[in-house]
TIKOLLUM-318544 format. One line per field, with one value per atom (N, C-alpha, C): residue number from 1; atom name; x, y, z. Coordinates in Angstrom, 3 decimals, m for minus. Layout:
// residues N
num c(NUM;...);
atomo c(CA;...);
x c(X;...);
y c(Y;...);
z c(Z;...);
// end
This chain:
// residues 154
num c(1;1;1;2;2;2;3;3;3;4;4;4;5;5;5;6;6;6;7;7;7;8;8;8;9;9;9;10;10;10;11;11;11;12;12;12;13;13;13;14;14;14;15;15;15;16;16;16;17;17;17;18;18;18;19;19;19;20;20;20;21;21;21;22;22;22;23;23;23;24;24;24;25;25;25;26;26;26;27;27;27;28;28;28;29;29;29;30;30;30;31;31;31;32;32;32;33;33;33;34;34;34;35;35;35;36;36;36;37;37;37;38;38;38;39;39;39;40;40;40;41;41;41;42;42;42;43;43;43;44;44;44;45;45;45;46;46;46;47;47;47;48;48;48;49;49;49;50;50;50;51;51;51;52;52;52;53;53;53;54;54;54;55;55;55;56;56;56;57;57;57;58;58;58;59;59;59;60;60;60;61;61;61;62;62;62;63;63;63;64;64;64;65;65;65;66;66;66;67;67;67;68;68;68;69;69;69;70;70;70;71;71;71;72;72;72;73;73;73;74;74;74;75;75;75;76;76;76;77;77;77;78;78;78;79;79;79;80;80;80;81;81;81;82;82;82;83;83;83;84;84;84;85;85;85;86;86;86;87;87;87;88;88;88;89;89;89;90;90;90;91;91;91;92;92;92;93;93;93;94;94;94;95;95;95;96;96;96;97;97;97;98;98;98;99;99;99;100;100;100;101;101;101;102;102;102;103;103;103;104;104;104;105;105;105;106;106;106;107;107;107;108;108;108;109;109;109;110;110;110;111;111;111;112;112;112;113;113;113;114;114;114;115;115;115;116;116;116;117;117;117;118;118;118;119;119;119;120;120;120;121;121;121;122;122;122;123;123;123;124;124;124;125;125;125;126;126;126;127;127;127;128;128;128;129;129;129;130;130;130;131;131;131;132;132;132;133;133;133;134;134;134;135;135;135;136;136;136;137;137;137;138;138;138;139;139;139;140;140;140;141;141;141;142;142;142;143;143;143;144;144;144;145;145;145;146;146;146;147;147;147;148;148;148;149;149;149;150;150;150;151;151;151;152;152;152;153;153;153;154;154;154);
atomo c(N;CA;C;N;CA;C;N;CA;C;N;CA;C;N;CA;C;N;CA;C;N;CA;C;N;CA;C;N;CA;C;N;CA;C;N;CA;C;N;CA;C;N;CA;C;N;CA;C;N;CA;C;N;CA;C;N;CA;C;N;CA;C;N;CA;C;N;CA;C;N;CA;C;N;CA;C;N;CA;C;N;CA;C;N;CA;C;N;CA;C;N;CA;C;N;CA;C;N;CA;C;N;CA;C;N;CA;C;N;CA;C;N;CA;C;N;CA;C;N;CA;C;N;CA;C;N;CA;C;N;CA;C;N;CA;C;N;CA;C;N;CA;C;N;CA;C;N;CA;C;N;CA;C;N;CA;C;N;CA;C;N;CA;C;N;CA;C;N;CA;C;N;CA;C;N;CA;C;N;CA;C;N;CA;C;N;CA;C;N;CA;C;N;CA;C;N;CA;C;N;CA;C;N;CA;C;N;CA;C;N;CA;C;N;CA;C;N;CA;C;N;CA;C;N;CA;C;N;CA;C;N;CA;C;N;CA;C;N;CA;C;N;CA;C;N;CA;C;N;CA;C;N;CA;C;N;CA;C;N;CA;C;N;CA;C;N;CA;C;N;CA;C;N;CA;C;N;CA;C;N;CA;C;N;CA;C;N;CA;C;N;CA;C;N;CA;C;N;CA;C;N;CA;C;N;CA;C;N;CA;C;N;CA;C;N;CA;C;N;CA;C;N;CA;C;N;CA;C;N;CA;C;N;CA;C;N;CA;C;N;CA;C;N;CA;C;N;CA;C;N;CA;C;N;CA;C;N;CA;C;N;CA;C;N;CA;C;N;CA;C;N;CA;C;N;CA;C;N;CA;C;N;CA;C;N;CA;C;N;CA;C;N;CA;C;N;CA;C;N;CA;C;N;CA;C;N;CA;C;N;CA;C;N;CA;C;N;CA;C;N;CA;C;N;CA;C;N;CA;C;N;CA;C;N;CA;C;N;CA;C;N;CA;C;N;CA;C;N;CA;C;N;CA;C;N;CA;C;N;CA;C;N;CA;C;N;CA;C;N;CA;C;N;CA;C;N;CA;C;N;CA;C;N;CA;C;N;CA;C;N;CA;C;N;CA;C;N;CA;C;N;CA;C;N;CA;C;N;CA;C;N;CA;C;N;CA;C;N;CA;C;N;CA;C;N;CA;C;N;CA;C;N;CA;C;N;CA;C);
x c(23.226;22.246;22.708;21.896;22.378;21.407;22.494;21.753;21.678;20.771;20.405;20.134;20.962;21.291;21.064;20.288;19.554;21.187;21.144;21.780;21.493;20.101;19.430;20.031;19.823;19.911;21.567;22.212;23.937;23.890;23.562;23.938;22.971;22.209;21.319;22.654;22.840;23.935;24.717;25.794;26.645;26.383;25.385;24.577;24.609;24.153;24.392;25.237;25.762;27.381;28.467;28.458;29.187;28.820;27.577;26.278;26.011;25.490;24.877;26.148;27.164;27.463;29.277;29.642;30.380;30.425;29.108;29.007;29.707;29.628;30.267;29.600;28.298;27.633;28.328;28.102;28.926;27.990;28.484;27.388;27.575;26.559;26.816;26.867;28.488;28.467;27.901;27.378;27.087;27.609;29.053;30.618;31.298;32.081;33.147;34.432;33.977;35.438;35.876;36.750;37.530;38.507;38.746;40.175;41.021;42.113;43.080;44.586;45.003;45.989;47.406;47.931;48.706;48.963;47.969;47.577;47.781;47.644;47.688;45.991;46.164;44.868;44.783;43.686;43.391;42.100;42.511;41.567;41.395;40.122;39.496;38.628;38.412;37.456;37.275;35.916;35.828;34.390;34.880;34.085;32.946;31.834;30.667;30.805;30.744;30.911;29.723;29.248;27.988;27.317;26.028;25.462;25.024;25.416;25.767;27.416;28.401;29.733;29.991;30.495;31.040;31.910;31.815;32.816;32.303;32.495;32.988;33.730;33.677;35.327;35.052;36.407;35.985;37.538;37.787;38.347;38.380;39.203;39.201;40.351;39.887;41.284;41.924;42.602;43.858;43.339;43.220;42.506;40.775;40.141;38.766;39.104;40.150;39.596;40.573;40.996;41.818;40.735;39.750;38.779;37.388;37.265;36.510;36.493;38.179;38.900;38.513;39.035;38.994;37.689;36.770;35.055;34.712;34.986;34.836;35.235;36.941;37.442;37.528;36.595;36.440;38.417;39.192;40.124;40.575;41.616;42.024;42.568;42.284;43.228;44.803;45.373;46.779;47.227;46.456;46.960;47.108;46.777;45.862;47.221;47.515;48.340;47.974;48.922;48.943;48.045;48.279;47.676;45.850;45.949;44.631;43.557;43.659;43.442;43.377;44.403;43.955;43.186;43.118;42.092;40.774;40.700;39.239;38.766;39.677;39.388;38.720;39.448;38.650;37.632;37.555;35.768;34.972;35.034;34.571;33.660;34.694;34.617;33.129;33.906;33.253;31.973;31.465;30.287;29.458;30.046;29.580;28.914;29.852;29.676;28.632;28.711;27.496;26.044;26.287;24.909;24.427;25.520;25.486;24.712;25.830;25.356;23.298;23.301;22.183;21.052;21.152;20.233;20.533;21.626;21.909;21.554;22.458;22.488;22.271;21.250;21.248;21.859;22.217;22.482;24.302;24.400;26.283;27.156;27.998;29.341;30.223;30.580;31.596;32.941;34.210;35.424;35.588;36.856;38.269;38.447;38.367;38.851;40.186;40.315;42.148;42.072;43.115;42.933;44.701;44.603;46.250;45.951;46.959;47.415;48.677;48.719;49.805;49.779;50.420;50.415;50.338;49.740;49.785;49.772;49.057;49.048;47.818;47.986;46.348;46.273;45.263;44.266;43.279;43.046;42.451;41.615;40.351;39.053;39.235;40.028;40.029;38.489;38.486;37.465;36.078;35.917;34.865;34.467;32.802;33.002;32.124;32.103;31.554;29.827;29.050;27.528;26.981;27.736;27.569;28.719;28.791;29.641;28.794;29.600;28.893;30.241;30.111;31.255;30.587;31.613;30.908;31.803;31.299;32.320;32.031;33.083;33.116;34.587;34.524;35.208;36.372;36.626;38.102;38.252;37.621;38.043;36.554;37.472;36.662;36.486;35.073;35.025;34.301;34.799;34.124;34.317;32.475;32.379;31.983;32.630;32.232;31.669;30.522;29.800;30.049;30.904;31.365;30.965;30.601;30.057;31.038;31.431;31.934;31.164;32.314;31.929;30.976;30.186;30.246;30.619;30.813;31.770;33.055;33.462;34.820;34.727);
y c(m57.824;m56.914;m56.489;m56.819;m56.363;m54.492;m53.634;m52.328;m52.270;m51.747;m51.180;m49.614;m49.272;m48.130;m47.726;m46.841;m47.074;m46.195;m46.416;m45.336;m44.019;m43.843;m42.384;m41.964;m42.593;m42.317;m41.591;m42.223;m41.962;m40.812;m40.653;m39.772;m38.310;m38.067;m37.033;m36.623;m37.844;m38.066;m36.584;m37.239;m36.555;m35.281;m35.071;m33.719;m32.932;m33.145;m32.003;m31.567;m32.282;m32.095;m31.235;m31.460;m31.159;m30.035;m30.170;m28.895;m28.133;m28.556;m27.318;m26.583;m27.327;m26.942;m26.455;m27.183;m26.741;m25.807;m25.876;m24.700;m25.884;m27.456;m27.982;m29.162;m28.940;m30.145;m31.269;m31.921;m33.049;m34.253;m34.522;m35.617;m37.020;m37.553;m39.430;m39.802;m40.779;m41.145;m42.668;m43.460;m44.814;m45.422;m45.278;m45.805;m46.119;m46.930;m46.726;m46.059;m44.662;m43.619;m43.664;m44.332;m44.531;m42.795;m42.458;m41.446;m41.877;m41.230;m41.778;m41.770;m42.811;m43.061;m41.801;m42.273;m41.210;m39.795;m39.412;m38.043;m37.352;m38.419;m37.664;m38.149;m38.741;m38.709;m38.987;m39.266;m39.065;m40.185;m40.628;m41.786;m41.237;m41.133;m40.786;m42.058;m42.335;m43.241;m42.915;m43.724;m43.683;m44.945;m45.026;m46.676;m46.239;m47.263;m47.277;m48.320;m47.977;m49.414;m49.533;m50.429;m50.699;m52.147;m52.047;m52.852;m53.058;m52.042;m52.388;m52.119;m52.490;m52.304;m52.021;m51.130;m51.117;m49.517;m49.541;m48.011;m47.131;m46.051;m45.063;m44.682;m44.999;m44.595;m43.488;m42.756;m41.428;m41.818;m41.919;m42.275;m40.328;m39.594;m38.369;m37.830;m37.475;m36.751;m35.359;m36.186;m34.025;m32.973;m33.135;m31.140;m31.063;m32.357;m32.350;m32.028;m32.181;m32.623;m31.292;m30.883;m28.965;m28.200;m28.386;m27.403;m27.476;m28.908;m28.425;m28.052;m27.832;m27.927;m26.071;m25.665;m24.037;m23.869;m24.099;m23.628;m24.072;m25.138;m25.189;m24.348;m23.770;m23.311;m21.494;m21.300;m19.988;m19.476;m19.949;m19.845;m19.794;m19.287;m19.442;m20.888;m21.699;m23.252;m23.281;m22.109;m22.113;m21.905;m20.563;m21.367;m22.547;m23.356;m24.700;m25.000;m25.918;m26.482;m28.022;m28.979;m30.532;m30.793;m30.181;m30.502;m30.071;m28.760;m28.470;m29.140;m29.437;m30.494;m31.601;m32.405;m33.761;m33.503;m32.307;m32.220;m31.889;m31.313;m31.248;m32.741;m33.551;m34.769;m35.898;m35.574;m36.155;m35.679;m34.417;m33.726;m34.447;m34.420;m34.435;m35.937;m37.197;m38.666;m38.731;m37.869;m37.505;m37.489;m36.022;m35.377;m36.789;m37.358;m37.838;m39.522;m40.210;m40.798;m40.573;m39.756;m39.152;m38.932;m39.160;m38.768;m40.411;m41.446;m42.557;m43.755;m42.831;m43.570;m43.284;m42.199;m42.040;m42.518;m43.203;m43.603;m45.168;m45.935;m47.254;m47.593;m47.002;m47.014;m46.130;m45.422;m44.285;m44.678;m45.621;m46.084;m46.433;m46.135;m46.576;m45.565;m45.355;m44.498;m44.362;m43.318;m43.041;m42.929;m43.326;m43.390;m41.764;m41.329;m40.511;m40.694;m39.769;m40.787;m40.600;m41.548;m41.969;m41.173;m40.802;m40.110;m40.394;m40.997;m40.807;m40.232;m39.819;m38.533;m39.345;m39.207;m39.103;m40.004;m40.736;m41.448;m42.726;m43.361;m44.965;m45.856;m45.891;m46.451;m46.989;m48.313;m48.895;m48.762;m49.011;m48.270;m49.578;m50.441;m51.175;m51.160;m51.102;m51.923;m52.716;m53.419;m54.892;m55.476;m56.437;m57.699;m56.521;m56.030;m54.981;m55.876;m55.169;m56.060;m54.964;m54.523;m53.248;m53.772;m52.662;m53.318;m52.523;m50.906;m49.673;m49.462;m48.746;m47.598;m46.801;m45.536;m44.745;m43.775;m43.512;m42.596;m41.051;m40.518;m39.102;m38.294;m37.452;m36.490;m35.063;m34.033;m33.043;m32.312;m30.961;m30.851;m30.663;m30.681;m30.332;m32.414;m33.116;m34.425;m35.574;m36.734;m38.215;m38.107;m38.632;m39.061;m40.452;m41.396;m42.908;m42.790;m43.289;m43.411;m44.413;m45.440;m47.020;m47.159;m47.424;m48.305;m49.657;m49.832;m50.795;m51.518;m53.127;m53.661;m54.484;m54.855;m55.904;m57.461;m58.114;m59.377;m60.368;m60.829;m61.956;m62.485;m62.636;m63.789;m63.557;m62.230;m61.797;m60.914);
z c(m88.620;m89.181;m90.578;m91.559;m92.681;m92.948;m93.571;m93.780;m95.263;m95.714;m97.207;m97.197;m98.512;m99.039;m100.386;m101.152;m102.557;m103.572;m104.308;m105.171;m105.106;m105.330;m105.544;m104.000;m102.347;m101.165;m101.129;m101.611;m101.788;m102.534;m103.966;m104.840;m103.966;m103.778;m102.701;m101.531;m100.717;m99.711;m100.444;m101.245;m102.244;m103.138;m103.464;m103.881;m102.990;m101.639;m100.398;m99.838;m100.083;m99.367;m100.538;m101.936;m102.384;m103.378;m103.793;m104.347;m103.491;m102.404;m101.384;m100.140;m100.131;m99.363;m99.897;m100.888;m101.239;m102.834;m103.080;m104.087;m105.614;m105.716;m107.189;m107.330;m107.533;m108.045;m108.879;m108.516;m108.869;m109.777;m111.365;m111.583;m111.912;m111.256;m110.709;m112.730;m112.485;m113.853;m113.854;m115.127;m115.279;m115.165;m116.101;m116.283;m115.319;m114.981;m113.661;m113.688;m113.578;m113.786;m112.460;m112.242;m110.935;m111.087;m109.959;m109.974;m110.809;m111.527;m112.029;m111.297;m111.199;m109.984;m109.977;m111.410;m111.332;m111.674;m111.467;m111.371;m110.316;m108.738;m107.725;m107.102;m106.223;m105.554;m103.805;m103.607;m102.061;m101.332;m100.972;m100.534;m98.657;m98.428;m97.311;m97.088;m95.492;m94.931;m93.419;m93.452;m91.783;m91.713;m90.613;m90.289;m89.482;m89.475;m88.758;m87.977;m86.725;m85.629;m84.654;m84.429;m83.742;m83.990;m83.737;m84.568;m86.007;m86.913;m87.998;m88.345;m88.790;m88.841;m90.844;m91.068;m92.330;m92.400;m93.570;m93.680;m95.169;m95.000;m96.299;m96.717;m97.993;m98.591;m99.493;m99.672;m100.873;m101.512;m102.788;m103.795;m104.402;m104.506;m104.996;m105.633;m106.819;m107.671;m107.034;m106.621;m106.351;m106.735;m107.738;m108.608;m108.171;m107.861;m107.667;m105.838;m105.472;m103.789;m103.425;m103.895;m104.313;m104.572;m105.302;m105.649;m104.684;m104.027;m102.920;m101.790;m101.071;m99.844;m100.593;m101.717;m101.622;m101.393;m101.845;m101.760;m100.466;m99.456;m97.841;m97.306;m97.693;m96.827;m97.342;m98.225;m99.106;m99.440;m99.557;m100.116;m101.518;m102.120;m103.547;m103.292;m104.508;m104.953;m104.106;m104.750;m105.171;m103.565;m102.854;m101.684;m100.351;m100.952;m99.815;m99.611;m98.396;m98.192;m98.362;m98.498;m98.790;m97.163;m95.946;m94.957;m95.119;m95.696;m95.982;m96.728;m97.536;m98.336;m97.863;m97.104;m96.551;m95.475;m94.577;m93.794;m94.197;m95.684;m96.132;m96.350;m97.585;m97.638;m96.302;m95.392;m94.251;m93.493;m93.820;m93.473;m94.350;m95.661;m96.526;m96.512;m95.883;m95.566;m93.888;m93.359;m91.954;m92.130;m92.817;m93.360;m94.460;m95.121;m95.574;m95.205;m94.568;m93.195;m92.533;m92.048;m90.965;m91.432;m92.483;m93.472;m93.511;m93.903;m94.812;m92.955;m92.097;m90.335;m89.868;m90.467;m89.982;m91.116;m91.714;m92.706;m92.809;m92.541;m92.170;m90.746;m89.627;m88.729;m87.841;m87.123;m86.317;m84.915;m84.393;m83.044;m83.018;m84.082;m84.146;m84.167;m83.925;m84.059;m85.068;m85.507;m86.359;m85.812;m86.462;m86.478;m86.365;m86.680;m87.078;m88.617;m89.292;m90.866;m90.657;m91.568;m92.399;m93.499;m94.219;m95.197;m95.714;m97.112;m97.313;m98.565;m99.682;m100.779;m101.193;m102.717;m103.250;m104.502;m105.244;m106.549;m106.700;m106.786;m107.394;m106.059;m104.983;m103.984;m104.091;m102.957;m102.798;m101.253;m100.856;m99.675;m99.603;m98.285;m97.748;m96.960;m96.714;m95.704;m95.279;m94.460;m94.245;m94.159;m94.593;m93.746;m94.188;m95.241;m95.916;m96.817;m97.348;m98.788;m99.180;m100.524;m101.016;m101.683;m100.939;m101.195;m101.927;m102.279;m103.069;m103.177;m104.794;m105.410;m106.129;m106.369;m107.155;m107.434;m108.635;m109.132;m110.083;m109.758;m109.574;m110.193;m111.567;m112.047;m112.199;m112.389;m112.197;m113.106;m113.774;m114.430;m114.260;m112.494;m111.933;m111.953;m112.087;m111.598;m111.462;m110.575;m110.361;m108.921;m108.587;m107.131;m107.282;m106.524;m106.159;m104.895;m104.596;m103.067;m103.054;m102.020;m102.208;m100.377;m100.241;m99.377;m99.003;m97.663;m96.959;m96.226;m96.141;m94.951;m94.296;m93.336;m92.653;m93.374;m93.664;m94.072;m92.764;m92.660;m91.790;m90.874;m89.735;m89.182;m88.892;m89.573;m89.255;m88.326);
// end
């Protein structure tokens, strides 16, 4: 089963979640401003398994994924913990997921996200192949959310 997903459908996706609910509108850039690696960043995912199979990924800068873990969690920045934060980051994958499942797939299941943090690392989908991106800026930072399908046959 192949699923289709529009840009405008994603960036809305991403508007609600991070405008409405976390109070930091966020705006979809043209360019491909990826996170910048060594700065510190955070890569979140979680898979869709069913009859359609793929995943979501969130690509997020430290100071961007710090400033929305405080506005979820109505906290100051300064005190989040490294756990707090990676547990927002994986709400954040979840919530957004869940948005991305029910508009691809309403009959499939969502994962647990993964979520790793820290400098200059790469982060794998196996056996994925990306059918959307969209990158997203904001003045604390970069977000790229890349739309995952299972290849084929694998």
């Amino acid at each position: 089963m192949t699923a289709e997903l529009s840009k405008e459908e994603l960036i809305n996706i991403v508007d609600e979640i991070f405008g409405s609910m976390a109070g930091m509108p966020l705006t979809p850039a043209d360019a491909d401003l990826r996170p910048e690696k060594q700065n510190g960043y955070i890569v979140s995912a979680v898979q869709i398994v069913g009859d359609w199979q793929g995943a979501v990924r969130l690509d997020i800068n430290m100071e961007l994924a710090r400033h929305a873990c405080s506005r979820l969690l109505g906290v100051d920045p300064a005190e989040l913990s490294h756990d707090d934060i990676r547990d927002a980051a994986g709400e954040l994958a979840n919530m957004i997921g869940g948005s991305v499942k029910t508009l691809l797939a309403p009959t499939c299941s969502l994962s647990l996200p993964s979520v790793v943090m820290g400098f200059n690392f790469e982060f794998a989908v196996l056996q994925g192949k990306v059918m959307l991106e969209v990158c997203f800026t904001h003045e604390s930072g970069r977000l790229l959310v890349s739309i995952m399908e299972k290849h084929a046959g694998v």
